[in-house]
C-alpha positions in Angstrom: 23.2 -6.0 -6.3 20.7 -7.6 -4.2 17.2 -8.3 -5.4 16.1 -6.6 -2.2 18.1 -3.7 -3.0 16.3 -0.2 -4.0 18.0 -0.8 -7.8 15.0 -3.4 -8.8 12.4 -0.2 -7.9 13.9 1.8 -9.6 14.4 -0.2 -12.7 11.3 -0.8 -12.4 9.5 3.0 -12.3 11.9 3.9 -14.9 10.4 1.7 -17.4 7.0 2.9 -16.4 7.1 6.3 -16.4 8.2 6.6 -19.3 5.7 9.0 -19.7 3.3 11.1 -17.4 1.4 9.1 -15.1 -2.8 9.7 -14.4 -4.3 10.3 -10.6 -8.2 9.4 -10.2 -10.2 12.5 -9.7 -11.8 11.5 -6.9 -12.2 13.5 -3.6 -11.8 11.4 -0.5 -13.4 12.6 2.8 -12.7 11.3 5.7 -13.6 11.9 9.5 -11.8 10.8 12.6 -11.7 7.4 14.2 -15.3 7.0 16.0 -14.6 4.5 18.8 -11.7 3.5 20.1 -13.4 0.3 20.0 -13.2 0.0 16.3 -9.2 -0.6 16.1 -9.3 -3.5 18.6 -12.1 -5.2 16.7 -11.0 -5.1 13.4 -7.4 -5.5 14.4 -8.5 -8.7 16.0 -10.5 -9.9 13.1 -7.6 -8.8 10.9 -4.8 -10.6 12.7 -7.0 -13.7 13.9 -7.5 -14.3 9.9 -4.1 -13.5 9.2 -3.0 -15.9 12.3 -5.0 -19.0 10.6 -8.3 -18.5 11.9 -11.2 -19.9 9.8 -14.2 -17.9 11.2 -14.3 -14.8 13.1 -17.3 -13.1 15.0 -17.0 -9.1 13.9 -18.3 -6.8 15.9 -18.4 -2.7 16.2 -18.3 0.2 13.8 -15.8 -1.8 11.2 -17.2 -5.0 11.4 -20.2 -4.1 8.7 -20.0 -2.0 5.2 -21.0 1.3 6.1 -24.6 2.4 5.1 -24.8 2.0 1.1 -21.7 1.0 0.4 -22.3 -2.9 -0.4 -25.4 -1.5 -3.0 -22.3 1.4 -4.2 -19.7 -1.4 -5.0 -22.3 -3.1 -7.2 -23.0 -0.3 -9.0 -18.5 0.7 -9.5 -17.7 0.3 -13.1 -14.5 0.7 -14.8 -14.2 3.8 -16.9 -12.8 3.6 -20.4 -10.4 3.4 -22.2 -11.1 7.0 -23.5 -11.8 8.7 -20.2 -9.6 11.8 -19.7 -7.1 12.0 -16.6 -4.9 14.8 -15.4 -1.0 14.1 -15.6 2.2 15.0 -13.9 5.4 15.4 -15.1 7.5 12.5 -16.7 10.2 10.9 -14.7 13.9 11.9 -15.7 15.4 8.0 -16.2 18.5 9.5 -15.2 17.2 10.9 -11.4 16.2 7.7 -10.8 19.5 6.3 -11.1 21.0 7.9 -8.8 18.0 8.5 -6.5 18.9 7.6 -2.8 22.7 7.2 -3.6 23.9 11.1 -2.5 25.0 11.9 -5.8 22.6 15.0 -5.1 23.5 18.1 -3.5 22.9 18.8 0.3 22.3 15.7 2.5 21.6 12.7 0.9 17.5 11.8 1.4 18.5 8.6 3.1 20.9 9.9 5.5 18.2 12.8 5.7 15.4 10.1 6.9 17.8 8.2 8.8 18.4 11.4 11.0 14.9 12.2 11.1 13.7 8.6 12.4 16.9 8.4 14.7 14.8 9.5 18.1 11.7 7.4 16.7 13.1 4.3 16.6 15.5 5.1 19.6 12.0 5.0 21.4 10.5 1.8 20.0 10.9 -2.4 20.3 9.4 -2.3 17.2 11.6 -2.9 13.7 10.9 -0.5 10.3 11.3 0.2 6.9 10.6 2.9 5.0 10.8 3.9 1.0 9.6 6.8 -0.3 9.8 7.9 -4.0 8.5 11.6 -5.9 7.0 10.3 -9.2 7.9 13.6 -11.0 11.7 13.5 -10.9 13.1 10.0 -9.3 14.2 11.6 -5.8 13.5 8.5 -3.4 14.3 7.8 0.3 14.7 4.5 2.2 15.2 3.8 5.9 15.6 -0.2 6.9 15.7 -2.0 3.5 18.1 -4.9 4.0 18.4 -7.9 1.9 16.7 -10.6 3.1 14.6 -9.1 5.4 10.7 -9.1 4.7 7.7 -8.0 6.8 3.8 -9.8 6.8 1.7 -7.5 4.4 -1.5 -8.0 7.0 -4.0 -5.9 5.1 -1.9 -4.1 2.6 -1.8 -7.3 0.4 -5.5 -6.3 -0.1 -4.3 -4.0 -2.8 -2.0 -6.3 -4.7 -4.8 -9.1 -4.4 -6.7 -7.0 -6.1 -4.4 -6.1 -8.7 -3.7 -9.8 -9.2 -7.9 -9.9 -10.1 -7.6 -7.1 -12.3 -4.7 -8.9 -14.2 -6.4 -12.2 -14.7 -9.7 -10.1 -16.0 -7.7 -8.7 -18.6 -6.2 -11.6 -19.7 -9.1 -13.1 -20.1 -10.6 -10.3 -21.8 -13.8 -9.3 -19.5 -14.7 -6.6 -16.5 -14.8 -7.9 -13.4 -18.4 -9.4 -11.9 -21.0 -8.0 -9.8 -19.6 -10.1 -6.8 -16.1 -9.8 -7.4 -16.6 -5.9 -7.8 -19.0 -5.8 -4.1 -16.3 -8.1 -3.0 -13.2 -5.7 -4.1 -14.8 -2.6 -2.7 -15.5 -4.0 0.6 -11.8 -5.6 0.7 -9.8 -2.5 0.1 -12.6 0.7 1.5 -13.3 -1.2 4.9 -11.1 -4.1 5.1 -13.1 -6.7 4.8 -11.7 -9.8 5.5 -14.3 -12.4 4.3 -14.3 -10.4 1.1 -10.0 -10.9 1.0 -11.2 -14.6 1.7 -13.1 -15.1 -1.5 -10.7 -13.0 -4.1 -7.3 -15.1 -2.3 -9.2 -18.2 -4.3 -10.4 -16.6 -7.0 -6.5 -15.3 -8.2 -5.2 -19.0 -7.0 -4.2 -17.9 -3.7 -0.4 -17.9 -2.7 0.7 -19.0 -6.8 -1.6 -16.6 -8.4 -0.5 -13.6 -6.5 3.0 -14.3 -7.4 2.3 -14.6 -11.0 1.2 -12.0 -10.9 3.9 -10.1 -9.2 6.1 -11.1 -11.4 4.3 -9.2 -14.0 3.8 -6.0 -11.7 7.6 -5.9 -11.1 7.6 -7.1 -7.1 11.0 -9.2 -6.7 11.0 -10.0 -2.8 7.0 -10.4 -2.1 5.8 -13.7 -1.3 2.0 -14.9 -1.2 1.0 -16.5 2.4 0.4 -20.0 2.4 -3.3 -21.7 1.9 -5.2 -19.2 3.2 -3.0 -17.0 5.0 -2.8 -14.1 2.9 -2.3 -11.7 5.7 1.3 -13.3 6.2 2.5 -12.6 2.8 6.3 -11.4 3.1 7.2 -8.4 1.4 9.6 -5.0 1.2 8.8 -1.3 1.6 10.6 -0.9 -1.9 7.9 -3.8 -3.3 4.8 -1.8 -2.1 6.6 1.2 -4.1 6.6 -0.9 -7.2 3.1 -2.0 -6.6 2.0 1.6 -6.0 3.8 3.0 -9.0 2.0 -0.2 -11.2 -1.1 1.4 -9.8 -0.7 5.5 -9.9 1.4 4.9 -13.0 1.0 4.4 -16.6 3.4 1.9 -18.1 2.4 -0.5 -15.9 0.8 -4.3 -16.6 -2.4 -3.3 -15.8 -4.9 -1.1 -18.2 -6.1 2.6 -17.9 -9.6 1.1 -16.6 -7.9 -1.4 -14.3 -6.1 2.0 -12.7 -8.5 3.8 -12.6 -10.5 1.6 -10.6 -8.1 0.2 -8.5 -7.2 4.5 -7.3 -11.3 4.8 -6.7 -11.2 2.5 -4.0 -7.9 3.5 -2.5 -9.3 6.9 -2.6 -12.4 5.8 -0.8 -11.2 4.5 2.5 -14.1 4.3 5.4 -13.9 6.4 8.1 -12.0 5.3 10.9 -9.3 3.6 8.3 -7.6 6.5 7.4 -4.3 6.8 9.7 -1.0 5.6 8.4 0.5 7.6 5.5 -2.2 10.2 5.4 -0.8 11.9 8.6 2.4 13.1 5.7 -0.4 15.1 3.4 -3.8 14.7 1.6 -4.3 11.4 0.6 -5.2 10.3 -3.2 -5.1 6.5 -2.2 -4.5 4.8 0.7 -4.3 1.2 2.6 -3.5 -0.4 5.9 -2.6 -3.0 7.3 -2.7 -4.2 10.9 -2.0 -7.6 12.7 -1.1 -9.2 15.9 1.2 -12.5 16.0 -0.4 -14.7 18.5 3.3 -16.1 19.2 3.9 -12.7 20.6 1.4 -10.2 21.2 3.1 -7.9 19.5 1.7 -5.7 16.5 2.3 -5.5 12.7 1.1 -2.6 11.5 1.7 -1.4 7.9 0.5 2.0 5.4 0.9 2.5 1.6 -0.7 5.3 -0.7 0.3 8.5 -2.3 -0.6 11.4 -0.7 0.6 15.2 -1.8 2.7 17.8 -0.8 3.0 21.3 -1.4 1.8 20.6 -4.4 4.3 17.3 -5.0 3.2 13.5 -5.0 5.1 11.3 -3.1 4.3 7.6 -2.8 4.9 6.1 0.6 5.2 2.5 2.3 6.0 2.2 5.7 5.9 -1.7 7.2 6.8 -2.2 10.9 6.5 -5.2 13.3 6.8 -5.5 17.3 4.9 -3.0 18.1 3.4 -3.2 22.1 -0.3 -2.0 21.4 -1.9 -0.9 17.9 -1.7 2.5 19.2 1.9 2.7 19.2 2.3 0.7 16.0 0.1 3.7 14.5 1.9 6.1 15.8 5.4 4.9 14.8 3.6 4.6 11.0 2.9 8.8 11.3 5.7 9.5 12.5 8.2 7.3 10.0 5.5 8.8 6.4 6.2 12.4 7.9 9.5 11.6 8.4 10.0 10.1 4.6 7.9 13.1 3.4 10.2 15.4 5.2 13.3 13.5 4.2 13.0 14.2 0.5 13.2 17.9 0.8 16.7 17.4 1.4 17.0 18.4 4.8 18.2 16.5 8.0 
């Protein structure tokens, strides 16, 4: 079977869920996108960095931390080793075999999602892929996972960049700095890309990260050249096995590294928090948005876990080719709903 195939994912969360996997108890509250200024700022901050851009003017409501939020980075520290977290359920090794294959009764949750995104895609230029997996038993989904076929991270890689960090401070048996811990929350609350700038080096850029993902289980990601971390190829079934490293237990990185890896995710700003969240309440979250200069067309990219009727579900929905960030937004909603909906077993 193909690297690219769901089998390496679920190889993968089998081994770490072993046993019952701990969600940060933090509340994350959000309001509404401010000005519709803010996406086409940040988006073009986002994809001129991405794009090979060395320095970009920012301007409007994401350009700057929000109020307090450089002096509360400072001030994150990782809990320890000792500090009590709730659990769910243990995944059953043999669900996960089977998940996505139709061994289960009803429709099978890929034919399921493939019928629910049938009129979205029908109505789009843009291409997408979808995975979708419920921690507690091994049911998964997938819509446009093909071998071979990858999509530019954009922001998204924000999260495994930070993983990567985490990683390397454990080997090397410390917590992580003052700067790298402003420069972390900055990177994965609001975005920042200056701050994405300065951890890229500090992991070894394009090599380090895929050291590192070798260790976190990701078999078809690849770190962006130089400084291009924004055009990192990846699969929707690698951001699941990056997500269950991070909402998991038997995963390379430590309780503390978890832990404070889910704070941030759990903290995005204001304005950042589209994408998966339109499937549920969110416990962690990230997006990603570019636009290819070669085109003018839009990457735009969510991951996170968010729950449902009382269920966790982790999500990751890439897409390029969208016409405007608008539409590549909406087509994200749309496909997490859709992957939510899909694993009820319904069509």
């Amino acid at each position: 079977m193909s690297r690219h195939s769901f089998a390496p994912l679920v190889a993968t969360f089998a081994r770490r869920h072993s046993s019952r996997y701990a969600l940060a108890a933090l509340a994350l509250v959000m309001t509404g996108w401010a000005a519709t200024g803010g996406f086409a700022d940040a988006a073009r901050a986002d994809a001129a960095r991405a794009d090979g851009a060395r320095a970009v003017p920012r301007s409007g409501p994401m350009a700057e931390p929000a109020p307090g939020i450089a002096r509360a980075a400072a001030s994150l520290t990782l809990p320890s080793a000792s500090a009590t977290v709730a659990h769910s359920p243990s995944v059953s090794v043999a669900a996960l075999r089977t998940a996505g294959t139709g061994v289960a009764p009803g429709v099978a949750p890929d034919q399921a999602l493939a019928r629910r995104l049938a009129p979205v895609v029908a109505a789009t230029p843009a291409s997408l892929s979808v995975a979708v997996l419920d921690p507690a038993d091994g049911r998964a989904a997938r819509y446009g996972v093909q071998a071979g076929t990858t999509y530019d991270t954009a922001s998204i890689v924000k999260v495994d960049i930070l993983a990567a960090l985490l990683l390397k401070a454990q080997d090397q048996h410390r917590g992580l700095t003052a700067q790298e811990k402003t420069s972390a929350a900055s990177m994965i609350r609001i975005s920042d890309n200056a701050s994405a700038d300065a951890l890229w080096r500090v992991i070894g850029q394009a090599p380090g990260l895929d050291a590192a993902n070798r260790r976190l289980g990701l078999t078809g990601t690849t770190g962006g050249s130089g400084g291009h971390w924004g055009l990192t190829q990846t699969t929707a079934t690698d951001q699941l096995a990056l997500l269950s490293a991070v909402f998991g237990t038997d995963s390379p990185l430590d309780q503390a590294s978890r832990a404070y890896l889910r704070g941030l995710m759990g903290g995005i700003a204001a304005g950042q928090d589209w994408g998966v969240s339109a499937a549920g309440p969110v416990t962690g979250l990230k997006n990603g948005w570019l636009q290819r200069t070669a085109t003018g067309r839009w990457d735009v990219n969510s991951i996170g876990l968010v729950r449902v009727d009382g269920h966790d579900r982790l999500v990751a929905v890439l897409s390029r080719g969208s016409v405007s960030m608008a539409d590549g937004v909406q087509l994200v909603e749309k496909a997490a709903k859709a992957a939510v909906q899909a694993l009820d077993g319904t069509a």
